[in-house]
N, C-alpha and C positions, 0 to 999 in steps of 0.2 A: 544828321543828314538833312534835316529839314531846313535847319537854317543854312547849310551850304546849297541847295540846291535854288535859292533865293538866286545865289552871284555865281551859278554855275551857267556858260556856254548851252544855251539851249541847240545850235549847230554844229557842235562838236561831237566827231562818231566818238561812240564808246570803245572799239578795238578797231586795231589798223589791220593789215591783210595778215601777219601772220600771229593775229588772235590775242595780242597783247594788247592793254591798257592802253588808249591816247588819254594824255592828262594835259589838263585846262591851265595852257599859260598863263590865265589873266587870276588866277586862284592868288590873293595875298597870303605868304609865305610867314615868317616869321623873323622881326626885323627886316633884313637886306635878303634874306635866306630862302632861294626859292623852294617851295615844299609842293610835291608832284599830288594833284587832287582827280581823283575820276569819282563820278555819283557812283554808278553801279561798283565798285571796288568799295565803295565805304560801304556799303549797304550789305556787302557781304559777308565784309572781316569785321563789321562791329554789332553788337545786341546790345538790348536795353529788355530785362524783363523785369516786369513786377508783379506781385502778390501780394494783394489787401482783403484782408476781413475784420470784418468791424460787426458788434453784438451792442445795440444800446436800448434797453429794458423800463420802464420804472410800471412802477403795480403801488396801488393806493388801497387801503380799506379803512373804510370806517361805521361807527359803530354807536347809535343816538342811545342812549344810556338813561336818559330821561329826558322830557321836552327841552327841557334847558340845558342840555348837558350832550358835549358832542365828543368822541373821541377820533378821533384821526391819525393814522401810521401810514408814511410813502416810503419806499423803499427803490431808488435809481441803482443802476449798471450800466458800466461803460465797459467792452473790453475791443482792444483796436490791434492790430497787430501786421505790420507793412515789413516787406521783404523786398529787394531789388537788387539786381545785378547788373554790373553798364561792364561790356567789353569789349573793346577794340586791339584788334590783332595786331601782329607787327607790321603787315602790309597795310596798313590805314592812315590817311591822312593824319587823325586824330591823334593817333600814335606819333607818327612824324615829327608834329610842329609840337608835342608835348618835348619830345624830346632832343630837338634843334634846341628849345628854350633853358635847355643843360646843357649846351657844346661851351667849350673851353678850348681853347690853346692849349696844347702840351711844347714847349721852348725845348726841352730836352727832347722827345721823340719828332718833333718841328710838324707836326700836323695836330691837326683839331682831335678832340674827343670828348665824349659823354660823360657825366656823370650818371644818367639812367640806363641800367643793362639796356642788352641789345634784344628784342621781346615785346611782348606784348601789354597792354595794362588791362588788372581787372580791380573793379571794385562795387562791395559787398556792402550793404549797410541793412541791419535790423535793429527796427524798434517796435515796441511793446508795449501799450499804456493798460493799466486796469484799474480803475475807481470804482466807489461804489458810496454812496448818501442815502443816507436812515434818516426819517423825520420821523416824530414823535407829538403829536399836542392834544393839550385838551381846549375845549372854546364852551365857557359858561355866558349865556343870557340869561339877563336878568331887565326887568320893568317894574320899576315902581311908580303906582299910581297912575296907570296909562299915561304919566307922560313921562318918564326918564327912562332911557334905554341905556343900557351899561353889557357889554361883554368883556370879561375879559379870556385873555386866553395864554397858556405858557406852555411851552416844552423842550425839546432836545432835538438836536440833532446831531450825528457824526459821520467826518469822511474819511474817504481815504485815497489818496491816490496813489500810486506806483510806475513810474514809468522807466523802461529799460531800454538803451541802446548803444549798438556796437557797431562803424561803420571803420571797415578796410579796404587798403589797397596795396596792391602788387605792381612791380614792375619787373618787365622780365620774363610776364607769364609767357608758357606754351600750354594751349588747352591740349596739345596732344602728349602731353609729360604729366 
């Protein structure tokens, strides 16, 4: 909606006197195809909802063992997890010009027709990430003769990542079926 309301008729009524849809001749259609557009009609028959939580952690300890001698363990967490659903009714533009962009010829029944049922579209998309990184080191200084300074230091670490997703779509829907 927000990008059509860019190139929508700012003086055009929204319903004519017996309460129907006035739709914005100047709305580019699809190819040659004019496709009937009003703001408040999209705004009605379509949604857009999302649902995000996201957890990201990391906890460090460590642990001096002796002056010279340092132990250190971090330990990160990521977990993210996004949900959405875009809908647009059969009465919506969006729907419309999806679905002009499927019209065909039919030569034997000598008029036009779709490929996309006649309905609505919905579409679904979930994803899911969850990582998590262990570190592990030790860190030794060493000085010899007040003047050479030497640490070394070595350890481990492991991850892991996982991420899952699944995104669908329908044509055809009726959210009241």
């Amino acid at each position: 909606p927000v990008n059509y309301i860019r190139s929508v008729n700012p003086y055009l009524s929204i319903r004519d006197a017996q309460g129907k849809f006035v739709y914005d001749p100047d709305i580019d259609g699809y190819e040659n195809a004019y496709i009937p557009f009003n703001s408040i009609e999209e705004r009605q028959n379509t949604s857009y909802n999302i649902d995000n939580k996201a957890l990201k952690a990391i906890a460090n300890l460590s642990y001096q063992v002796l002056p010279s001698l340092l132990l250190r363990t971090e330990f990160g967490l990521q977990f993210d997890e996004n949900r959405s659903e875009r809908f647009a009714d059969k009465e919506s533009y969006n729907t419309r010009k999806l679905r002009e962009g499927t019209r065909y010829y039919d030569a034997v029944a000598k008029k036009n027709k779709y490929f996309l049922p006649d309905g609505g579209t919905i579409q679904n998309d979930n994803r899911s990430i969850f990582q998590y990184n262990w570190k592990s080191f030790a860190q030794y200084n060493l000085t010899l003769n007040d003047k050479h300074d030497f640490e070394f230091m070595g350890g481990t670490e492991l991850r892991r990542s996982k991420s899952d997703g699944i995104a669908t779509k329908g044509f055809g829907y009726n959210p009241k079926t």
